[in-house]
C-alpha positions, 0 to 999 in steps of 0.5 A: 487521464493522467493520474490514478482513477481511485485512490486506496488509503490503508492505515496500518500498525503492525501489519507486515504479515498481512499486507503481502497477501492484501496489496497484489489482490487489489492491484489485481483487483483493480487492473482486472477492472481496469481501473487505474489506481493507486495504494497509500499506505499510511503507517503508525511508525509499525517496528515488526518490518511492516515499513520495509514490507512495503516498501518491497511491495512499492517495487511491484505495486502502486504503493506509496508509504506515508509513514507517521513518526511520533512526536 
């Protein structure tokens, strides 16, 4: 199989503070199982860091970031 088993979507606004804890225990998670998988983040154009945050996390996870802009 080339590609992730399971696809997890996280819709996000304002959460820098959480996503550090969630992202490494599903990563964890889903290897301890086996599974392959990736995490899209799909953020509301956050302003307290929660961008960066993941993009930090990206460099150690399956993060890909989508981030809304508003019109």
């Amino acid at each position: 199989m080339n590609g992730p088993q399971l696809s997890i979507v996280i819709p996000t606004y304002r959460e820098v503070d959480n996503l550090p804890v969630l992202i490494p225990r599903l990563d964890a998670a889903t290897s301890a199982a086996g599974i392959s998988c990736e995490i899209l983040i799909v953020d509301d154009n956050s302003c307290d860091g929660t961008i960066e945050s993941c993009r930090d996390l990206a460099q150690r996870h399956p993060v890909k970031l989508l981030t809304r802009e508003h019109e």
